[in-house]
C-alpha positions, 0 to 999 in steps of 0.5 A: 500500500502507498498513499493516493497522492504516491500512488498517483506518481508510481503509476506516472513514473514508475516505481522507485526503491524507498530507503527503508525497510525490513530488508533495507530500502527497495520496493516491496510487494504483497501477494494479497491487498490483506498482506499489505496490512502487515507489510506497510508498517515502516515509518516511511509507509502509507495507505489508501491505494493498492496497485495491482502488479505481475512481478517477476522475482527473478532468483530470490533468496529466501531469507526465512524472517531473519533479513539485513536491514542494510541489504542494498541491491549490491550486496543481493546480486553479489550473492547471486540473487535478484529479490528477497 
């Protein structure tokens, strides 16, 4: 979830990666609008809008609730991987 004002841009601009998160800053998704409850809970998070998206994860690491929050794009594709 973002807020409508966000949303409004995201679907102008595109998406771009925030600077916070459980796994550093990046761009996170949900597989359910339910899940974004429990997903949108950073201090840089909104609600109100929910944009619907077909995502192609890549090679994703499992990380099994233990995540850096200092992971960067970087370090994720060193290790071989494309999302988390």
């Amino acid at each position: 979830q973002t807020s409508p004002h966000i949303g409004h841009i995201i679907l102008r601009e595109g998406f771009k990666p925030g600077h916070t998160g459980w796994c550093g800053g990046g761009i996170y998704f949900a597989a359910t609008p339910q899940a974004t409850v429990g997903k949108a809970i950073g201090p840089d998070s909104h609600t109100g809008f929910i944009i619907a998206a077909k995502v192609n994860l890549g090679r994703a690491k499992l990380m099994y609730g233990r995540c850096e929050h200092d992971m960067t794009e970087a370090k994720l594709r060193s290790w071989g991987y494309d999302s988390i």
